[in-house]
C-alpha positions in Angstrom: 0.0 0.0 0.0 1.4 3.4 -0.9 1.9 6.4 1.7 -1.0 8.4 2.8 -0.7 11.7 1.2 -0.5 15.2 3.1 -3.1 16.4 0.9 -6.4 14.6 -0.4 -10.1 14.2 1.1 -9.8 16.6 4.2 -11.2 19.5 0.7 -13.5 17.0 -0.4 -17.4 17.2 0.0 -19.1 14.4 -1.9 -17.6 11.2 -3.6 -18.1 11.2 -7.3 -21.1 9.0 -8.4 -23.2 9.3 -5.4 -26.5 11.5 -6.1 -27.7 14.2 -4.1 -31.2 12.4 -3.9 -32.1 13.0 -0.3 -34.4 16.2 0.5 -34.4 18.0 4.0 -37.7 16.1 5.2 -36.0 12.5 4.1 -33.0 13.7 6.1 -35.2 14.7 9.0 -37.1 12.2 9.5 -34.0 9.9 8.8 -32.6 11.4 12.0 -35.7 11.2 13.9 -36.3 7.8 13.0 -32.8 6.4 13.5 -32.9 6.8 17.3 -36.6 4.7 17.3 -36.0 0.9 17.0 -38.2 -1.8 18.2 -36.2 -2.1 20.7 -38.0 1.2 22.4 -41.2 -1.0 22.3 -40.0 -4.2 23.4 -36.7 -4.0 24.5 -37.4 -1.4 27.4 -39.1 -3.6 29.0 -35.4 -5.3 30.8 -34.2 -2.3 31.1 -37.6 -1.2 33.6 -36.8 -4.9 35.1 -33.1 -3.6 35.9 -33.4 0.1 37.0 -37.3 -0.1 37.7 -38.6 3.6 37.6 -35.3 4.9 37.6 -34.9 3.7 34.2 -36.2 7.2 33.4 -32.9 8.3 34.4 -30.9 5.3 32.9 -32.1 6.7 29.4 -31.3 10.1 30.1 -28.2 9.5 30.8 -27.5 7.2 28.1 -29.2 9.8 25.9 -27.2 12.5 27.2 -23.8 10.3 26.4 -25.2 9.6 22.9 -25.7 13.5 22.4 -22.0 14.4 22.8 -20.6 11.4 20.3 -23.2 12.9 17.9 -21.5 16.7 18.6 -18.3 15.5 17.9 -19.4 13.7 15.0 -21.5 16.5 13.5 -18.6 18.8 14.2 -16.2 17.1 11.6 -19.0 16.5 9.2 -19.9 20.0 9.4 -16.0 21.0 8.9 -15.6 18.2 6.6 -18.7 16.5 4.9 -17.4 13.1 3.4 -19.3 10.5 2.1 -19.3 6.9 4.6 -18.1 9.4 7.1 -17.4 7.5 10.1 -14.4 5.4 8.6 -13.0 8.5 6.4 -12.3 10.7 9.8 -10.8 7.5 11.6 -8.6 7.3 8.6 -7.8 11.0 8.5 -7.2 11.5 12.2 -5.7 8.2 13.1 -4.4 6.6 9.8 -5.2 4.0 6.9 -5.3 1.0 9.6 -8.0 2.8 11.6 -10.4 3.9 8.7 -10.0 0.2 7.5 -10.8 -1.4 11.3 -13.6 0.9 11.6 -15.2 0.5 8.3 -15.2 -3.0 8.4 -16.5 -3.3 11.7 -19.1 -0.7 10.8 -20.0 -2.9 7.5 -20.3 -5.9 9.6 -22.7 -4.5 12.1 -25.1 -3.4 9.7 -24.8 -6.6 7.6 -25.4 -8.9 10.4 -28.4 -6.1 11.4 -29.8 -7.0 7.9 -30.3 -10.3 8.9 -31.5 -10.0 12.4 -33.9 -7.6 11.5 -35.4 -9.4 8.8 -35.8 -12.7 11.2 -37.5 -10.1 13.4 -39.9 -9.0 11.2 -40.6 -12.5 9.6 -41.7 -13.5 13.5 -44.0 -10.9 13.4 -45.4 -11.6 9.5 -45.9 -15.0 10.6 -49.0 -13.9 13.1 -50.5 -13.2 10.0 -49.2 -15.0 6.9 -49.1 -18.9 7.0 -45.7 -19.1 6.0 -42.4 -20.6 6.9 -40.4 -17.8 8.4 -37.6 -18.2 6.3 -39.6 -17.6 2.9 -41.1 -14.4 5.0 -37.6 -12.9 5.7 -36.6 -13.9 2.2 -39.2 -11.8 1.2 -38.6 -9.1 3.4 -35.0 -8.9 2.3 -35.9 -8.6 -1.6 -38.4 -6.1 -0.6 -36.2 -3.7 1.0 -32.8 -4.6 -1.3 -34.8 -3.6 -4.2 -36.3 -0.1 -2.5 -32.5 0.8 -1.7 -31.5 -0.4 -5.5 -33.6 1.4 -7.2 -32.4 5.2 -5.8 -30.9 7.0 -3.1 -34.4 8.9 -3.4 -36.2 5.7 -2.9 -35.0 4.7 0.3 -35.2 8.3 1.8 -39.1 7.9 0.7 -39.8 5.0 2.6 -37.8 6.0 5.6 -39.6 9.1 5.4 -43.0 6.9 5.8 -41.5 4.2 8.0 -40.0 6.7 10.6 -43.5 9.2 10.4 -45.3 6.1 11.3 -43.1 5.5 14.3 -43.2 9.0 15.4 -47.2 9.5 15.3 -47.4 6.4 17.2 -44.9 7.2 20.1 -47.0 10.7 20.0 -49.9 9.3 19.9 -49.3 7.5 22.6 -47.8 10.1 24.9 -51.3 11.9 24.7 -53.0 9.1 25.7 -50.5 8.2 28.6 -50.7 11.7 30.0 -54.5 11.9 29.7 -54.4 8.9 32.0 -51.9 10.2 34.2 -53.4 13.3 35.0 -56.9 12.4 35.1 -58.7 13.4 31.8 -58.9 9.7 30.2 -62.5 7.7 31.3 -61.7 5.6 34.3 -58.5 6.9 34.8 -56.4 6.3 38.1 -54.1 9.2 37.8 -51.2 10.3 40.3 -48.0 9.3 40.7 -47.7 6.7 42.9 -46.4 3.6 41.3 -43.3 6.2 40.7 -42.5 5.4 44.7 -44.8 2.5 45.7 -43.1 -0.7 44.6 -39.7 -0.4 46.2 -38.7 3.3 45.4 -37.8 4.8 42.8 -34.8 2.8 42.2 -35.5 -0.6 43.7 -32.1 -1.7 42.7 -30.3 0.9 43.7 -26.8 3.2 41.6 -25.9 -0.5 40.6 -29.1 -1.4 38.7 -29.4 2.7 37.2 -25.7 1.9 35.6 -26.3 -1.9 34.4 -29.7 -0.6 32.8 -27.3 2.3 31.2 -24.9 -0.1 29.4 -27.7 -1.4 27.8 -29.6 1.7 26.8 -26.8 3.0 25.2 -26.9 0.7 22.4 -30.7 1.6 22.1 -29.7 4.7 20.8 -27.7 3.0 17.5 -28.8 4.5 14.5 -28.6 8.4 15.2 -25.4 8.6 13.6 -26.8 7.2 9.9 -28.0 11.1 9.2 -24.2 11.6 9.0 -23.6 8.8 6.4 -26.2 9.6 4.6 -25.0 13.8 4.5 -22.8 13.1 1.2 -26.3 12.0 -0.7 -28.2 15.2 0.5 -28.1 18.9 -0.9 -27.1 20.2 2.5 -24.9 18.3 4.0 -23.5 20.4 6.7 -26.9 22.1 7.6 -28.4 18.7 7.7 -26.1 17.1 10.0 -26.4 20.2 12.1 -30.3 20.1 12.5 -30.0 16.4 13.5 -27.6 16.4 15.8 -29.5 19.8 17.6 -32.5 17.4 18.0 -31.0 14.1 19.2 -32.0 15.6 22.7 -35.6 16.8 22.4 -35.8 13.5 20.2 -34.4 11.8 23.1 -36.3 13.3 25.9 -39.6 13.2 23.9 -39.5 9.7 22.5 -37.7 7.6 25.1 -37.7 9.4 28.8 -41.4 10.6 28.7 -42.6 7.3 27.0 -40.6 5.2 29.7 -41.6 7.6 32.4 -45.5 7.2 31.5 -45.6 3.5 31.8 -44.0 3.5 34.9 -46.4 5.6 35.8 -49.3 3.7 34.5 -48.4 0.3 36.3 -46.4 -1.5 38.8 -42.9 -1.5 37.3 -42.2 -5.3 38.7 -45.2 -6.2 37.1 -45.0 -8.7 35.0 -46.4 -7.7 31.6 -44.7 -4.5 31.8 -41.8 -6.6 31.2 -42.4 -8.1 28.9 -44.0 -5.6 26.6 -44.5 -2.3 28.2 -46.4 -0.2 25.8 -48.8 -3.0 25.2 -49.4 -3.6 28.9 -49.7 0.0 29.5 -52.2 0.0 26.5 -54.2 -2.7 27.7 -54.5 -1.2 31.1 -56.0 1.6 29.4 -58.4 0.0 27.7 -57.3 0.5 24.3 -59.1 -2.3 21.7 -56.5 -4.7 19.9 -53.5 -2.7 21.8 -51.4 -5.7 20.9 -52.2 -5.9 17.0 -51.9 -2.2 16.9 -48.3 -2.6 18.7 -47.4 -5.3 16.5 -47.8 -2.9 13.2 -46.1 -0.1 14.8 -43.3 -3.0 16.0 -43.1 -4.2 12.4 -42.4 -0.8 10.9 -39.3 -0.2 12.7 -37.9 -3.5 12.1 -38.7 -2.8 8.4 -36.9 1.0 9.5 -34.1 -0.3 10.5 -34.1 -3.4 7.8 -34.1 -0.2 5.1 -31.6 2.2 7.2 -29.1 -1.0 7.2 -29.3 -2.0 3.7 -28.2 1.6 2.8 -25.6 2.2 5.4 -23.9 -0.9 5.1 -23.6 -0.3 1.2 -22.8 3.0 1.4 -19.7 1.9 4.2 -18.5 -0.5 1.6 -18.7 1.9 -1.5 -16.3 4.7 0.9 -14.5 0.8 1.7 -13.9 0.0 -2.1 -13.1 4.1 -3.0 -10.2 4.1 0.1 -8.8 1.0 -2.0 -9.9 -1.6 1.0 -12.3 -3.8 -0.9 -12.3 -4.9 -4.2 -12.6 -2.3 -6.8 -15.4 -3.4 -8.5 -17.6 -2.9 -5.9 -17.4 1.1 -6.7 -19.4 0.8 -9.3 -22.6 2.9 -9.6 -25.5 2.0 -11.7 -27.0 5.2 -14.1 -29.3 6.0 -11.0 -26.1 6.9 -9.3 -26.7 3.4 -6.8 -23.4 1.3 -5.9 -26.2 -1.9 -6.7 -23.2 -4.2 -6.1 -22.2 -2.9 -2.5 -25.7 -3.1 -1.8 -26.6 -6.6 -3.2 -23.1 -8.0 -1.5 -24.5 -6.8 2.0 -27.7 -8.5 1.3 -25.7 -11.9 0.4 -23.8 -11.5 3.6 -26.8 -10.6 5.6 -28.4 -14.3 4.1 -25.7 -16.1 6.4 -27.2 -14.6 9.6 -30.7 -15.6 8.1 -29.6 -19.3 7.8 -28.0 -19.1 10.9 -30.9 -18.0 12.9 -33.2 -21.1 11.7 -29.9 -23.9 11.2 -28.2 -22.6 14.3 -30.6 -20.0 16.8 -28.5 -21.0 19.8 -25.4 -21.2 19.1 -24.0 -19.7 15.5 -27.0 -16.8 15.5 -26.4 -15.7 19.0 -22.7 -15.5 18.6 -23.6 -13.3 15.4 -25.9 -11.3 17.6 -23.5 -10.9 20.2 -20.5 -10.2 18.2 -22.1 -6.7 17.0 -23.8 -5.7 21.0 -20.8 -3.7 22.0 -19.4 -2.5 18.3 -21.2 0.6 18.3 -19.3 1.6 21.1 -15.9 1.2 20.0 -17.0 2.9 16.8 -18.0 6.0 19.8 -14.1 5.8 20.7 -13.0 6.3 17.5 -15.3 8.9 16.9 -14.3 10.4 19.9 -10.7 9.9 19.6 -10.7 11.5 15.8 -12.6 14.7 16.7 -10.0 15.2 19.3 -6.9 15.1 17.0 -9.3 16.5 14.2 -10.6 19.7 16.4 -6.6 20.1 16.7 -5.3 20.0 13.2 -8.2 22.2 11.7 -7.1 25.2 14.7 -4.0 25.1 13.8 -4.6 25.3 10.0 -8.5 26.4 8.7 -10.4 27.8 12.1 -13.3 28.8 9.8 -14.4 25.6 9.6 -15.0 25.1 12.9 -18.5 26.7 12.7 -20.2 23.6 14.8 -18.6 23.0 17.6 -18.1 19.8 20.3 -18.6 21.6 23.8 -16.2 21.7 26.3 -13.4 20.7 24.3 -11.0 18.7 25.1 -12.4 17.8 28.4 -16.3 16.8 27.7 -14.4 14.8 24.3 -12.3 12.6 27.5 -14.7 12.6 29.8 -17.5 10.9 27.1 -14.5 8.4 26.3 -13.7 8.0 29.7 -17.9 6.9 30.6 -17.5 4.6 27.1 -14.6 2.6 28.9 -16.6 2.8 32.3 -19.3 0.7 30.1 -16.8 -1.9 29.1 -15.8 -2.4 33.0 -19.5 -2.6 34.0 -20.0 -5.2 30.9 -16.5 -7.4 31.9 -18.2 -8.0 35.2 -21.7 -8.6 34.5 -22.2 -12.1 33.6 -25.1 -11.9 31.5 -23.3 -8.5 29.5 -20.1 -10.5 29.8 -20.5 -12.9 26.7 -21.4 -9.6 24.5 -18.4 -8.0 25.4 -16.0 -10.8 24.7 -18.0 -11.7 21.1 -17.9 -8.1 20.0 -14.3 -7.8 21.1 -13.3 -10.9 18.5 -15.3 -9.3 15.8 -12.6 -6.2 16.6 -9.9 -8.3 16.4 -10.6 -10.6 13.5 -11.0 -7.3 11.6 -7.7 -6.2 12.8 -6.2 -8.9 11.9 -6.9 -9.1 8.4 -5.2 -5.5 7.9 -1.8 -6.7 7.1 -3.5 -9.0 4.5 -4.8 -5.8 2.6 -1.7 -3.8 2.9 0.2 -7.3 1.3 -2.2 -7.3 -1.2 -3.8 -4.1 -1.7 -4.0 -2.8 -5.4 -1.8 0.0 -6.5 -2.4 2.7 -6.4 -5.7 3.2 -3.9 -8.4 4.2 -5.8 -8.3 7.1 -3.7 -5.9 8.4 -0.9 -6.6 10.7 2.3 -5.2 12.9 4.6 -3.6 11.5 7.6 -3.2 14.0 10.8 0.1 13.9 12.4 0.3 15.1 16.1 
């Protein structure tokens, strides 16, 4: 592999090929919707079990850590607004072997998202379709390939829907939870009481308000795609910028007061507020066919996040292919300005997880599962670590384009990676995070290992070289 350049991609705004398909409402709603999984609507439900109403604080907190990665983010994509972003400012901050870990690890979690989600959503299809599950994910997966193949515009459309679906729900539903809290919904038994009444408000204590922290953290995966996607949109910078100043009304509105109602509503140790808390908190209402209802709103993000993965896992290995770390073929764009071959690639590799889940569910699919749980966090460090040697080189040489800025730097940049690294102590000696950690932590390391294999065999020269910040 040749030398990194001192000049290259630190000027660059857009990769050639890539259209500029996606409008300010697909880029806002992209942003809104990435931080809404299903696991909001099912998933919440251990974390409740862990913190019990204190989980209220466990997602702000989370939240709040989540915010500052995405300031530091948005501040090099506002300064510098590359395509497949998260791997191109590990490689220009920290060097080729960083932007090639990162953006194979980052690959890798969405592929193996891909296939999870599309298991997930073929659990739910099969309610309603007499089926076998596989053919239903296998039809979920064509589905949503072919939306992301046919345009950049395409997929922003149906995000657009998928994430206004999610949002009306959750909004929905916060009207009706606070009618009930406060009095004004028929046969309501308002007050405040089950915030106290079962144990306090934190049953279990600091310990159980950090365990149920480590995992709402990874709840939040999926506010940083707006940043991936800001090479495909028309404003780049200002989109990045509106997203990231909403990941905390986004965050207090859609997961603290939805949490905080159904604690509210019922018991926090009861039992079906465990297991699906907006559906208990529904029925206890009163509201007819809360579970069907639940179900559609569940299936929509699955099918969310089955689109957003499709296209950010593509997108990673297009930047991948362009950085001269994958094969070069892959860079190809069809006439719609689509890299179709990234994209069907990722599908391919997303069809092992889908075999794995019905050949092997306990043992292959879970190691796949686990393998990406804690990913999204070292991607955080690396973030982290890039805007701090980032911030640094662009004082020294082009201050004007620092015109979004990571608070408190450099201390708030340490202190978020110093929480990140708290996480991995508090995983390493929980038994049940444990197996997570240690899965996740191969996946790093397999990709690591494989670098020396790509500067041995790497073509010459790089399709495309980058800058590479020196201290």
């Amino acid at each position: 592999m040749s030398e990194p350049s001192s000049t290259g991609a630190l000027d660059e705004t857009r990769q050639p090929g890539l259209r500029t398909g996606l409008r300010r409402r697909h880029m806002t709603m992209l942003a809104i919707g990435g931080a809404i999984g299903a696991g909001l609507f099912v998933g919440s439900g251990s974390v409740i079990g862990t913190a019990g109403p204190a989980a209220i604080v466990s997602y702000g907190a989370a939240g709040l850590l989540v915010l500052c990665v995405m300031r530091a983010l948005g501040e090099m994509v506002v300064a510098r607004p590359v395509a497949g972003s998260l791997a191109e400012y590990s490689r220009m901050a920290l060097g080729p072997f960083a932007g090639f870990t990162i953006g194979w690890l980052y690959w890798y979690l969405y592929v193996i998202l891909v296939g999870a989600e599309a298991v997930a959503g073929a659990a739910i299809l099969a309610n309603w379709i007499e089926l076998p599950q596989w053919t239903l994910s296998a039809g979920l997966l064509v589905v949503m390939t072919s939306v992301n193949l046919v345009s950049v515009r395409s997929f922003g459309e149906f995000e657009f829907w998928f994430a206004s679906i999610k949002v009306v729900a959750i909004v929905v539903f916060l009207a009706m939870g606070a009618a009930w809290v406060f009095g004004l919904w028929p046969d309501a038994e308002s007050g405040f009481g089950n915030l106290t009444g079962h144990g306090g408000f934190a049953p279990n204590g600091v310990a159980g308000i950090f365990s149920a922290i480590v995992v709402v953290m990874f709840a939040f995966g999926g506010t940083e795609i707006v940043t991936v996607a800001a090479a495909e949109s028309r404003e780049p910078g200002q989109a990045v910028a509106r997203a990231t100043n909403n990941v905390l009304w986004r965050v207090g509105l859609f997961y603290v007061a939805s949490i905080f109602l159904v604690v509210t509503i019922l018991p926090w140790n009861d039992a079906e507020v465990l297991r699906s808390p907006f559906v208990s908190a529904l029925d206890h209402m009163g509201v007819p066919a809360a579970a069907t209802i639940m179900q559609v709103v569940i299936l929509t993000a699955v099918l969310s996040v089955l689109n957003s993965a499709i296209y950010v896992s593509s997108r990673m290995l297009y930047v991948l292919t362009r950085d001269g770390d994958a094969p070069a073929a892959l860079v190809k764009v069809n006439k719609r300005g689509v890299p179709a071959r990234a994209v069907l690639l990722g599908t391919v590799a997303a069809w092992g997880a889908v075999v794995a889940s019905y050949v092997s569910p306990d043992q292959v699919f879970t190691f796949l599962v686990n393998s990406i749980g804690v990913v999204l966090a070292f991607v955080y460090v690396a973030i982290m670590f890039s805007q701090l040697r980032l911030r640094a080189r662009l004082r020294r040489e082009d201050p004007s384009a620092l015109t979004y800025r990571m608070w408190g730097y450099p201390y708030i940049s340490w202190l978020v990676i110093l929480a990140i690294a708290a996480v991995f102590i508090a995983m390493a000696r929980n038994p049940d995070q444990r197996p997570q950690l240690l899965a996740s932590t191969a996946s790093l390391a397999f990709v690591a290992a494989l670098y020396p294999l790509r500067v041995k065999f790497a073509r010459k020269p790089p399709v495309r070289e980058v800058e590479v910040l020196h201290p």
